[in-house]
N, C-alpha and C positions, 0 to 999 in steps of 0.2 A: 622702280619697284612700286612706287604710291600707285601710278597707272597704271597696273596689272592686277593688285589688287582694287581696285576698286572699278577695274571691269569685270572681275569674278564677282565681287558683290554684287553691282546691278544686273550680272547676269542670274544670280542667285534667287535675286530679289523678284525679278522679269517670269522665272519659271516658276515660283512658289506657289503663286495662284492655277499655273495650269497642273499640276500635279496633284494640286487639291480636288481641282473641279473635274477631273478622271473618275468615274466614278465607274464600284465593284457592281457587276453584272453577272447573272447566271442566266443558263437556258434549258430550257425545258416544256414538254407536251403535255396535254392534257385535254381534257373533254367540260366545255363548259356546263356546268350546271345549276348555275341561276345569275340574273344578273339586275343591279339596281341601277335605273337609268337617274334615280334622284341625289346619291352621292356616287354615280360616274364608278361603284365598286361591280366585281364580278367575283363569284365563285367558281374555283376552275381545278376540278380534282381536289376538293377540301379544303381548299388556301384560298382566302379574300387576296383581292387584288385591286390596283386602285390604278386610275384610266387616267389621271391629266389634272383637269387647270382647279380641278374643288377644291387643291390644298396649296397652289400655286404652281404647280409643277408643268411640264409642257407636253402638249397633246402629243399621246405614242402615234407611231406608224405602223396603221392596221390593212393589211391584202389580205383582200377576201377573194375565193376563186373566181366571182366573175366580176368584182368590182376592184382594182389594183390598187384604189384610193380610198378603202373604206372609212367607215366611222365607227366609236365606240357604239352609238343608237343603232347598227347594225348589226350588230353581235343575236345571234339567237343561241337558245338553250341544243344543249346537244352537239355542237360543232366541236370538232377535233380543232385544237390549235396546238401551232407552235409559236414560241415567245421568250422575250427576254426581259428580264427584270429583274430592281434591284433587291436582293434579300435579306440586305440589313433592316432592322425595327425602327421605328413605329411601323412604316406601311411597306407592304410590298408593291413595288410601283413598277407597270406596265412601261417598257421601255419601246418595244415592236411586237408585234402579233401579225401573223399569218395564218389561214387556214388550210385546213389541210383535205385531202377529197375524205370521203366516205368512209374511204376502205384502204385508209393510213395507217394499218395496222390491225392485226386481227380480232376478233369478239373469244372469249373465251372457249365457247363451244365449238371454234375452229381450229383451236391447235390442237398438235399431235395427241399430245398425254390426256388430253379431258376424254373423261367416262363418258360416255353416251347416257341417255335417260331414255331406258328399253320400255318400263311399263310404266303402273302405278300403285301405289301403295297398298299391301292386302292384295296383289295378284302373283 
């Protein structure tokens, strides 16, 4: 009975650390819209985002369409992405990023229900 219990325990003891280190991930698209190459942060659809080793963390895995190995100094303004990151506080931190083509989804004056803009104002 000692040695059964006390293989549950070291088994116990064995998985405590990986069920820690599992860490809570979301995913989600967005359009970049600024990014600082001096603290490795991005703005990406109104939420800072934070790229890797400034707070010790490990450098995400970023595919860009013609580069499959990219880097965060890669990143330009306006690229569609998709990504995964954690969104517990203090940081939101870039897990994987991909890019996405051009036309990953439509511009608002493309779907169905948008009004057109027929003239101008006083006509």
């Amino acid at each position: 009975m000692k040695n059964v219990l006390l293989i549950v325990l070291v088994s116990l003891l064995t998985l405590a650390p990986l069920a820690q280190a599992a860490e809570e991930w979301a995913e989600k698209e967005g359009v970049v819209r600024e990014i600082d190459l001096a603290t490795r942060t991005a703005i990406i659809s109104g939420f800072r985002y934070y790229f890797g080793t400034s707070f010790g963390y490990q450098t995400p895995e970023i595919e860009l369409l013609l580069y499959p190995r990219g880097t965060f100094e890669m990143l330009q303004v306006g690229m569609k992405v998709q990504f995964h990151y954690t969104p517990r506080k203090p940081y939101r931190r870039i897990l994987r990023l991909r890019q996405l083509p051009d036309d990953a989804w439509r511009d608002n004056d493309e779907l169905p229900d948008a009004i057109p803009i027929t003239g101008t104002k006083g006509t």
